[in-house]
C-alpha positions in Angstrom: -151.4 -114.2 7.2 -150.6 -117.2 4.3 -153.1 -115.5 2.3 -151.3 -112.1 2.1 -148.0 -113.7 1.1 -149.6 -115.7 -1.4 -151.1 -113.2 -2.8 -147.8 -111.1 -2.2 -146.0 -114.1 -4.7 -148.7 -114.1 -7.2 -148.3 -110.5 -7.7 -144.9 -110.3 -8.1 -144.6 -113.6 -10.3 -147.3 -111.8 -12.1 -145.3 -108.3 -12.6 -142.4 -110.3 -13.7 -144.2 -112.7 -16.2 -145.6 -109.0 -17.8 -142.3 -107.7 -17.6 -140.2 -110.5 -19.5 -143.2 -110.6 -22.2 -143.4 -106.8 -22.6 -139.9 -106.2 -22.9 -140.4 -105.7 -26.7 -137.5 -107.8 -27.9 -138.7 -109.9 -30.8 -137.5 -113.1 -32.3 -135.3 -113.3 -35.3 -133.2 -115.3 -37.6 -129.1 -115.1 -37.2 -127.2 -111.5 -38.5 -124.3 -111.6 -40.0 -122.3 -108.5 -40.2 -119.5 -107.4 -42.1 -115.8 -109.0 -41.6 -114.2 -107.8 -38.6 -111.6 -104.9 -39.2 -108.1 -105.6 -40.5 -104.5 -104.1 -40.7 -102.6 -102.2 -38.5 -103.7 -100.5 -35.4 -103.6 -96.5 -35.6 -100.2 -95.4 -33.7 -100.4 -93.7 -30.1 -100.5 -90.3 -30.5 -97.0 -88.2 -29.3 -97.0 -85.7 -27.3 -93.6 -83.3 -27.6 -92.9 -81.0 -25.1 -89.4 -78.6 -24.9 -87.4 -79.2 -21.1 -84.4 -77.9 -20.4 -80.9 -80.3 -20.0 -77.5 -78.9 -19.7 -78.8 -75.4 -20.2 -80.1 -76.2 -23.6 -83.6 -76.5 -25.3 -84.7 -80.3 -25.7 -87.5 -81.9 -27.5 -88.8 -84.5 -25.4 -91.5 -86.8 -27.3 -93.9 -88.4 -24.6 -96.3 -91.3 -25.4 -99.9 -90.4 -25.4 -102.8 -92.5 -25.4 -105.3 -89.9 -26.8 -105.3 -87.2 -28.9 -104.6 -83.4 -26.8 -106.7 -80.2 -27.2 -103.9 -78.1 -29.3 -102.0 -77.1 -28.1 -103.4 -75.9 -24.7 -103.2 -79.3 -23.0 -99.8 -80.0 -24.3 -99.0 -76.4 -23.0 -100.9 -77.8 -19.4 -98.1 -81.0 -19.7 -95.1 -78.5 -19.6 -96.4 -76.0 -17.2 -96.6 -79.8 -14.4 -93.0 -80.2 -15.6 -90.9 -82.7 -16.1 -92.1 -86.5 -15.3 -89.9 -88.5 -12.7 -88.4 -90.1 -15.7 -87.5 -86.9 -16.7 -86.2 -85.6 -14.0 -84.2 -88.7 -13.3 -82.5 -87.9 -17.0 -81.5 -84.7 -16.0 -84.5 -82.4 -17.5 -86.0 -79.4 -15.6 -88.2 -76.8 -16.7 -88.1 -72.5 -16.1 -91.4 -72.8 -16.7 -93.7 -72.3 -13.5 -96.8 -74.3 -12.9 -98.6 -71.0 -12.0 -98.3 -69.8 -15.4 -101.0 -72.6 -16.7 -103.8 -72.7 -17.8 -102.8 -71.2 -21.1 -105.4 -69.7 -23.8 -104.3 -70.2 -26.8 -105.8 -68.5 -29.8 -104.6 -69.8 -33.4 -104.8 -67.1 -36.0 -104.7 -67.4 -39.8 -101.4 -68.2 -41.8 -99.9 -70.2 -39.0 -99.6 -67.7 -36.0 -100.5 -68.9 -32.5 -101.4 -66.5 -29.4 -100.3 -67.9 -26.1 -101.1 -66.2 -23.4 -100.5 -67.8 -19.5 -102.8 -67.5 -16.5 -101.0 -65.3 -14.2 -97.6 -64.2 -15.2 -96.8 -61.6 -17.9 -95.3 -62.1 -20.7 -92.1 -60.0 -20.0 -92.2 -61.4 -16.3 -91.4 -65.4 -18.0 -87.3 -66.3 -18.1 -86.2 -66.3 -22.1 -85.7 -69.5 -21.5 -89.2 -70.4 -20.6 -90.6 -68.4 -23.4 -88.7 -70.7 -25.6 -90.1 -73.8 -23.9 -93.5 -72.2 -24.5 -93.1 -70.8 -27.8 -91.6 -74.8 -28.9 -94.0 -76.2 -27.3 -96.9 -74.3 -29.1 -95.1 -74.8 -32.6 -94.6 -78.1 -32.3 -98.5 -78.8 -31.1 -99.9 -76.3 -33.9 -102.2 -77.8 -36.7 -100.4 -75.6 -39.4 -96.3 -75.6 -40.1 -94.7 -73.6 -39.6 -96.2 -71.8 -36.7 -95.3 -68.4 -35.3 -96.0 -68.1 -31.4 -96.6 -64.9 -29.5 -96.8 -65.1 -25.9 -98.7 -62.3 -24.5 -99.7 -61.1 -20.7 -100.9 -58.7 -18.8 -100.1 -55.7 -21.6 -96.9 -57.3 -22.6 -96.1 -59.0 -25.5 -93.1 -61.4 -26.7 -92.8 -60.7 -30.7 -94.2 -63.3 -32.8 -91.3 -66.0 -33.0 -90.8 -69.3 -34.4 -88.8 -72.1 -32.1 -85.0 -71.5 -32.0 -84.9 -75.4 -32.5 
């Protein structure tokens, strides 16, 4: 029975002595990189989305801590509404949550194709396609931008943000 733990110890003292020496790692003298980086830090990226206060289009500009997928997650942001912040400030949205996900298509000179998940296009408040076609503009790569929403065989005419 001592034999068979002995031998039990030796092997695995044995596996771990190959182990540290096989671990390829090799010696060598001290590196010394490059100096560390300098200057500023790069800003946190904004995120603006359009709410609605006192019946009127706002820009609201939210602190982001990574860049979005254009605009389709900034889109995703207004379709959850306003924060509690937000909401405390007096913001709302005519938006509905149903009408996220959004695809979003950007097509040459500027003009972006937004088309949400489940509601037409004619079927959205004028107010929300404002909020949606803002939105868009402001997100887009290329200004100015021109944003159609489109649904479901309905179309709203290309238009930039009343803003």
């Amino acid at each position: 029975m001592r034999t068979g733990l002995s031998r039990r110890v030796l092997a695995a003292g044995l596996v771990s002595l190959v182990a540290a020496a096989g671990c390829g790692v090799q010696p060598s003298d001290v590196i010394i990189g490059d100096a560390p980086p300098s200057g500023a830090a790069a800003p946190p990226t904004a995120i603006t989305v359009y709410l609605v206060k006192n019946d009127r289009l706002r820009a609201v500009t939210r602190p982001g801590d990574r860049p979005l997928s254009f605009p389709a997650d900034t889109l995703a942001l207004l379709a959850a509404g306003p924060t509690a912040q937000e909401r405390a400030d007096g913001f709302t949205t005519e938006v509905p949550p149903e009408a996220g996900p959004f695809s979003v298509t950007v097509e040459p000179a500027g003009h972006v194709v937004v088309t949400p998940s489940t509601r037409p296009a004619g079927g959205l408040s004028p107010r929300a396609v404002e909020q949606i076609v803002c939105t868009a503009a402001a997100a887009a790569p290329a200004r100015p931008a021109r944003v159609t929403v489109a649904g479901a065989g309905k179309d709203v005419d290309p238009r930039d943000c009343p803003q």
